[in-house]
N, C-alpha and C positions, 0 to 999 in steps of 0.2 A: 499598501506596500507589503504587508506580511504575507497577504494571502498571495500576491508574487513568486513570495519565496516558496509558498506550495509547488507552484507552477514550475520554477525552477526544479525544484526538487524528481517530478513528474520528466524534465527534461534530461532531465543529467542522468538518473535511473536508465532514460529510453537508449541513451547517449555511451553509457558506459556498454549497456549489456548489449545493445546494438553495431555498434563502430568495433570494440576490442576484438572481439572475433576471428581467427584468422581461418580459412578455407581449410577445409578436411586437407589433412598435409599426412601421405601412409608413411612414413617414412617417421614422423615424431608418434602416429600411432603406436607403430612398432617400437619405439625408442622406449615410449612412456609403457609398455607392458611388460617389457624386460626391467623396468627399474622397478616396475609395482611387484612383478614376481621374484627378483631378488630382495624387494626392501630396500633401492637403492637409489633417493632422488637424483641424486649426483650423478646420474646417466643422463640428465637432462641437459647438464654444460657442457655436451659434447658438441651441440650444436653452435655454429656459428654465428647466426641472425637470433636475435633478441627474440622475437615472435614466435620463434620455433623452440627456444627453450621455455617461453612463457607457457606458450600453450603444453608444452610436454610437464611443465611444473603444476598446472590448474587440473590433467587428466589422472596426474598422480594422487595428487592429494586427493582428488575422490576414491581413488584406486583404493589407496590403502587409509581412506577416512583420518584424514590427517590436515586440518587445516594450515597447522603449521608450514606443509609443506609450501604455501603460498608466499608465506615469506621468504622466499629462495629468489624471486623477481624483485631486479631490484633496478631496471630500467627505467619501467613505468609504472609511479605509483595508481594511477589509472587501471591497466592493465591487474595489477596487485589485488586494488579494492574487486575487480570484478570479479576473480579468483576466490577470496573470501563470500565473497555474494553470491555465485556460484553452489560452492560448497554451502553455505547455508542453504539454499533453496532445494537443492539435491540431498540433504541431510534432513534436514526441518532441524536445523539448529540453530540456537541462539548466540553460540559461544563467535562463531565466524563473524556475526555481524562488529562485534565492538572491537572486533579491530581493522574493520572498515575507518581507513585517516579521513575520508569526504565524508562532513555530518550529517548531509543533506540521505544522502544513499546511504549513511548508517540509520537513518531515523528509515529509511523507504524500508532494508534489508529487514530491521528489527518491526515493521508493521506487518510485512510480507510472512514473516515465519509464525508472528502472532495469528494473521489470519488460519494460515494453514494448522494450524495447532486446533484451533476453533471448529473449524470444518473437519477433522478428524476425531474430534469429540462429540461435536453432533453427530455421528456416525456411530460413536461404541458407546455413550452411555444412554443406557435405559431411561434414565432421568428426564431426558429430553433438552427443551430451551433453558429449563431452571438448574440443570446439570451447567450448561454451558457458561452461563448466567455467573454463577457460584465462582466459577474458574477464575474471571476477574474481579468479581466482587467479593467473592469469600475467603478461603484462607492465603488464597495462593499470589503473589504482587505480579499484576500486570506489568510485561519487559517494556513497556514503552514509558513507562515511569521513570526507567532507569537514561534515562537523555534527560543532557545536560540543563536545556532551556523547556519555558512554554513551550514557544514555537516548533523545538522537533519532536518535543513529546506530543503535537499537536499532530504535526504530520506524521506521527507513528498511528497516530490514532483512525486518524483518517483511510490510512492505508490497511490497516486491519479490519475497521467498517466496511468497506467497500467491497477488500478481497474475500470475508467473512460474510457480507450479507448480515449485519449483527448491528442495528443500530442501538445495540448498548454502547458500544466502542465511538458513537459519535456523541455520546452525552457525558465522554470524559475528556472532553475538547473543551480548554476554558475559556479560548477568544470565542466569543456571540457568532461575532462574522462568520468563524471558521466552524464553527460547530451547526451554525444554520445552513451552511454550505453544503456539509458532512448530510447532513436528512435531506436537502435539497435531491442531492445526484442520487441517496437510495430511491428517494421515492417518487423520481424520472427513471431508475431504471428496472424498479420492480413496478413502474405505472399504478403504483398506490400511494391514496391520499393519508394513509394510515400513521406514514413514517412522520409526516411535518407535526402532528399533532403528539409527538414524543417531545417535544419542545417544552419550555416549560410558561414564559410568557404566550398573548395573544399577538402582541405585537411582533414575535417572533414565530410565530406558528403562522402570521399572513405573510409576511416575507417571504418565508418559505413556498408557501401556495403562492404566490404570490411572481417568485422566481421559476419556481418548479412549469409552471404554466408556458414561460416564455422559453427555456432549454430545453423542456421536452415536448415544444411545440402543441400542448393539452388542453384546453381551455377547460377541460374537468375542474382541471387546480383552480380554477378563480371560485367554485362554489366552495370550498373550505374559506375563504378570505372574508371577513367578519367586520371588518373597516369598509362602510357602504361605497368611501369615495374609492378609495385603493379596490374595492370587487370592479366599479362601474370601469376602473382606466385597466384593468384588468381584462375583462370582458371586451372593452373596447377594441384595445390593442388586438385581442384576436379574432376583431371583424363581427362582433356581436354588442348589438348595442341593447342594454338591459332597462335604460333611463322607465321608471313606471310599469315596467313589467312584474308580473304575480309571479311566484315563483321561486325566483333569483336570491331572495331577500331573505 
């Protein structure tokens, strides 16, 4: 039922930044560059139709890097969160996300700006992976901490693995399920068996092979799987029957 609410999460993310959107409109173009060049978000309620000062409110607040200025929509709290969302992702900033009111797309926002933070560090420090490494582990408190439950700190985690390419950030995931999950999809989508074996049980590290075999379609993954009967239904399922075979084992 939890790992659902990933699912959800993944929904409502595609849902908000997908649907709120409204068509290039030149007219609030124009509107939102006059208020960003005076300093004026209140050129925004000139418009009539909600959508059109939304949008002239969300183009602002990048304008003049102002997240605040999102709170000026006050139609649709929808609309609003995506505004803040927005601006974080266009910023790489954290402060926008926590006042994202939908927990689900606060825990998404705050993974998302985690990753990018990550991937801009692998990029300038010399250090390298243990530079990166340090960032969450050493002096400095990983933002996904900062949620409220497990579970969204879970799916913060999740969302900064994935967007990072960083399976450190899947082994600060503390449901099993969710955190076996977390290495499953790295290591279907970097087609390495390397990720599952960051696990820390065996029993969890054949799961994983185990999973990974059947999502990324790989029969690879079944030779990491160490439980002879879990290898054989492994192998089976993907049209290879290993029963007595040298090799496999």
């Amino acid at each position: 039922m939890k790992f659902i609410h990933i699912i959800l999460l993944c929904l409502i993310t595609a849902f908000i930044l997908g649907c709120c959107e409204s068509p290039p409109n030149p007219e609030v173009n124009k509107r939102a560059q006059q208020a960003i060049a005076t300093k004026n978000p209140g050129l925004c309620e000139n418009f009539t139709y909600d959508y059109e000062k939304n949008d002239c409110y969300r183009q602002v607040s990048l304008g003049l890097q102002d997240s605040n200025v999102c709170k000026n929509i006050k139609s649709d709290s929808s609309t609003r969160d995506y505004c803040f969302y927005d601006f974080a992702e266009n910023t790489t900033t954290f402060g926008a996300c926590v006042d994202i009111g939908e927990d689900y797309l606060k825990a998404a926002c705050i993974g998302q700006i985690a990753g990018d933070k990550v991937n801009n560090i692998k990029s300038d420090l010399e250090s390298g992976w243990d530079g990166v490494k340090n960032f969450f582990t050493g002096n400095k408190t990983n933002p996904c901490e900062s949620q409220q439950t497990e579970e969204q700190a879970d799916a913060c985690h999740r969302y900064a693995a994935l967007n990072s390419n960083n399976p450190d950030e899947c082994s600060l995931i503390r449901n099993a399920e969710r955190r076996i999950d977390c290495y499953r999809k790295l290591a279907v989508e970097n087609k390495d068996t390397y990720m599952c074996m960051q696990l820390e049980t065996q029993a969890e590290k054949d799961t994983c092979f185990y999973n990974a075999a059947f999502s990324g379609d790989d029969p690879k993954f079944c030779r990491g799987v160490q439980d002879r009967y879990q290898k054989e239904k492994c192998y089976r399922q993907a049209g290879i029957n290993i029963t007595g075979k040298e090799g496999y084992y």
